[in-house]
KOLPA-120898 format. One record per residue: x, z negated, y negated of N, C-alpha, C in turn; residue number from 0. Coordinates in steps of 0.2 Angstrom, whole numbers, plus 5000, padded with zeros to 4 digits. Layout:
REM KOLPA-120898
REC neast  nup nnorth caeast caup canorth ceast  cup cnorth   n
REC     X    Z      Y      X    Z       Y     X    Z      Y NUM
...
REM end
This chain:
REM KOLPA-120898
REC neast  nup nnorth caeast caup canorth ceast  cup cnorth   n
REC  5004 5000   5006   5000 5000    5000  5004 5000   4994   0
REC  5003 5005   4988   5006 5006    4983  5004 4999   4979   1
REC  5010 4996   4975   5007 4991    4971  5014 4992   4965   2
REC  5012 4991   4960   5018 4993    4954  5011 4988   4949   3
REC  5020 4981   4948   5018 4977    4944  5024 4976   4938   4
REC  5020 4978   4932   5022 4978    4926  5026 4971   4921   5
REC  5030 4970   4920   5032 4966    4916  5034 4964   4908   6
REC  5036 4961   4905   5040 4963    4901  5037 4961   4895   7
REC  5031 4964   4894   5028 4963    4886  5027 4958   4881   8
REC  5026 4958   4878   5024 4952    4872  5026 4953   4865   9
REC  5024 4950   4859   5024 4950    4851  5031 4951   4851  10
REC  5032 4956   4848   5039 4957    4845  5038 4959   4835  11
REC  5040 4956   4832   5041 4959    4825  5044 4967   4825  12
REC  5041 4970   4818   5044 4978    4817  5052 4977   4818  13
REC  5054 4981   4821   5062 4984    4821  5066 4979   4825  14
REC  5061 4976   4831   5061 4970    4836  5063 4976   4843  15
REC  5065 4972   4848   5066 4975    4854  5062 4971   4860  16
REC  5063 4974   4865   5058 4974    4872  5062 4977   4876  17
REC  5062 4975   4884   5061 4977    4888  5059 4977   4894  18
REC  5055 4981   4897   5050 4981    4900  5052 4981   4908  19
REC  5049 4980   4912   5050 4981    4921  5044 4982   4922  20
REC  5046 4986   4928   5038 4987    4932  5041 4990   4940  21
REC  5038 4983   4943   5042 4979    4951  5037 4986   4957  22
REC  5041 4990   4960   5038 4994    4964  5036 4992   4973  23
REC  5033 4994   4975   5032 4992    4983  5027 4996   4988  24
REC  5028 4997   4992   5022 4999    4996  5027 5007   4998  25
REC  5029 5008   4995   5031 5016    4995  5039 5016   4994  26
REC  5044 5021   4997   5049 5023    4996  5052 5025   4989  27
REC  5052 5019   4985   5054 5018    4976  5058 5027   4976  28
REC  5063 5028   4977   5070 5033    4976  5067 5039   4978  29
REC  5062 5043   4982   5057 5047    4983  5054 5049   4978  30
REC  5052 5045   4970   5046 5048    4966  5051 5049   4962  31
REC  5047 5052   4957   5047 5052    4948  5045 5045   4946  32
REC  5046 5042   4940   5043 5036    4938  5040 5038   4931  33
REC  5033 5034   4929   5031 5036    4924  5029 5031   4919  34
REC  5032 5028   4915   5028 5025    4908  5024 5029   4903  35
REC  5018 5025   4905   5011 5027    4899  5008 5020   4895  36
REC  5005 5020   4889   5003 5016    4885  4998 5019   4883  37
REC  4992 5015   4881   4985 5015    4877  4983 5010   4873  38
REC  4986 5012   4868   4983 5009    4861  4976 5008   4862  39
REC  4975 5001   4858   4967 5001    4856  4961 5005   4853  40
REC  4957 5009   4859   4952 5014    4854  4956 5020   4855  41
REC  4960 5022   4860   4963 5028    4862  4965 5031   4867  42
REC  4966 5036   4868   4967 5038    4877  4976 5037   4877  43
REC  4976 5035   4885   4980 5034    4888  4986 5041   4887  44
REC  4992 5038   4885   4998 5042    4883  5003 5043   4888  45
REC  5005 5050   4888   5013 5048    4892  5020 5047   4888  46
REC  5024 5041   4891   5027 5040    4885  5036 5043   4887  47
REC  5035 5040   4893   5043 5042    4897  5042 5045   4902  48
REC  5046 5049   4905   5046 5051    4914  5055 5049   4918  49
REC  5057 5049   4922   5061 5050    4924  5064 5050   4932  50
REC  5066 5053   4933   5067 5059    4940  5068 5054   4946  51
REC  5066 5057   4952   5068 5052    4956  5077 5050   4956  52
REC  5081 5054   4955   5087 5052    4957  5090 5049   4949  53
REC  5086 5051   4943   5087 5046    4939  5092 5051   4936  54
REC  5094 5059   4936   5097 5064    4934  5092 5067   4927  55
REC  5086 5066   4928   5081 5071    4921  5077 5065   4921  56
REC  5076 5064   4913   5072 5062    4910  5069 5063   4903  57
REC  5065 5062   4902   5060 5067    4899  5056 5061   4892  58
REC  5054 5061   4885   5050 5056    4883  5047 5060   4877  59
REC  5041 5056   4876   5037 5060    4870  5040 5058   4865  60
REC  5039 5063   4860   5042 5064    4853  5044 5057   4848  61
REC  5038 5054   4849   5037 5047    4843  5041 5042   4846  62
REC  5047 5043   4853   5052 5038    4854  5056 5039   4855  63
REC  5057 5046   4854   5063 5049    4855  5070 5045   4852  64
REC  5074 5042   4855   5078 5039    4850  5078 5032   4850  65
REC  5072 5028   4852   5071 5023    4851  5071 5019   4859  66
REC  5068 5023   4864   5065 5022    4871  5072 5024   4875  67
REC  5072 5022   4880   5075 5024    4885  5073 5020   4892  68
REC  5072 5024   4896   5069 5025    4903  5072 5023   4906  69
REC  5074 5020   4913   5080 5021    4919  5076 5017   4924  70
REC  5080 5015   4930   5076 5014    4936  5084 5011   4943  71
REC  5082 5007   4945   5087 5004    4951  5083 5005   4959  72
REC  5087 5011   4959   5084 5015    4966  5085 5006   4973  73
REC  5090 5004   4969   5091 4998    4977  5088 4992   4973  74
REC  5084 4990   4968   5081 4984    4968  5073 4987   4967  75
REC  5070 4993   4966   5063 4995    4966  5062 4994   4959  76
REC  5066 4994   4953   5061 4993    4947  5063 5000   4943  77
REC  5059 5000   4939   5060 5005    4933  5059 5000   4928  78
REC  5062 5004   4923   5063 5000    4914  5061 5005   4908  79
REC  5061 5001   4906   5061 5004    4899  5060 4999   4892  80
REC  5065 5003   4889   5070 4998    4885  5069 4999   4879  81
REC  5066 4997   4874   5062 4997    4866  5065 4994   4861  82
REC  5067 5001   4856   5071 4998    4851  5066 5000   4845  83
REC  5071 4997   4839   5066 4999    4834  5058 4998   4833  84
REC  5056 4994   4838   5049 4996    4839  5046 4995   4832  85
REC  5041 4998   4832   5035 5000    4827  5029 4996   4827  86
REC  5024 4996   4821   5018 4994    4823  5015 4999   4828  87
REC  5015 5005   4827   5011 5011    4831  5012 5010   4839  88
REC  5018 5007   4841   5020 5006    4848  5014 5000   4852  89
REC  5011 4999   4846   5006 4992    4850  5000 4994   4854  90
REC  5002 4993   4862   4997 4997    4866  4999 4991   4874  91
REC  4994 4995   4878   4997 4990    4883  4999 4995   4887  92
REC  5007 4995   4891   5011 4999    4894  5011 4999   4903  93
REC  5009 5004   4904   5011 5005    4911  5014 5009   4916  94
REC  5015 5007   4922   5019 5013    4925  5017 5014   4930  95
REC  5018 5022   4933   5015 5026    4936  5020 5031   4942  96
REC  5019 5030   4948   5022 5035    4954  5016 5042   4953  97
REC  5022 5048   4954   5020 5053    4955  5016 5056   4960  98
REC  5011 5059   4961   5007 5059    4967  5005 5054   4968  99
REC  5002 5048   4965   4996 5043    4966  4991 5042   4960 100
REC  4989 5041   4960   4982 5041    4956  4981 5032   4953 101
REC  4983 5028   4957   4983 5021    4954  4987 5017   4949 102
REC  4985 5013   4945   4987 5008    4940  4990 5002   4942 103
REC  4993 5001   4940   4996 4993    4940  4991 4988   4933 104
REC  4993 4984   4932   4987 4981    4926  4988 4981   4920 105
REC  4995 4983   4919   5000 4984    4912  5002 4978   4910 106
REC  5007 4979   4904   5007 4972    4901  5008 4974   4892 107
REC  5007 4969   4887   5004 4970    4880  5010 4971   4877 108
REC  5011 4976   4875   5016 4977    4869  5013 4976   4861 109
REC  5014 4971   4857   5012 4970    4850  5013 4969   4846 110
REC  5018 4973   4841   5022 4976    4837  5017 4976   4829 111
REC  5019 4966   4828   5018 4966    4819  5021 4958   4818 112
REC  5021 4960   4811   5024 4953    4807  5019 4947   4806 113
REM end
């Protein structure tokens, strides 16, 4: 059984940092792509980062370019993602996602004000 538990989150000030985990299981971690997505309050669900099974391509939208970085430990099952500079707009609750499954973990709150 797939299960991907999220961690990391909480109140950070503008131009504060975070880093996130999200604990993998059920399934052969090193096999997928891994995906971070967030939704804002009153907004659909974003892709925010990707990164390849072998941890060789990765891929992030526009508004973290620069700020975000992805990565992932094929031998402990976790993916990260590492938040600098954060924003008020980054305030969403963050989740991660395996390739070819349809399921959610619960997320956890990223919330990005003074």
């Amino acid at each position: 059984q797939v299960q991907l538990v999220e961690s990391g989150g909480g109140l950070v000030q503008p131009g504060g940092s975070l880093k996130l985990s999200c604990a993998a299981s059920g399934f052969v971690f090193s096999n997928y792509a891994m995906t971070w997505y967030r939704q804002a309050p009153g907004k659909q669900r974003e892709r925010v980062a990707t990164i390849s099974n072998s941890d060789n391509i990765k891929w992030y939208t526009d508004s973290v370019k620069g700020r975000f970085t992805i990565s992932r430990d094929n031998d402990q099952n976790i993916l990260y993602l590492r938040m600098r500079s954060l924003k008020p707009e980054d305030t969403a609750v963050y989740y991660c996602k395996r390739t070819k499954y349809d399921g959610w973990g619960q997320g956890t709150q990223v919330t990005v004000s003074s």
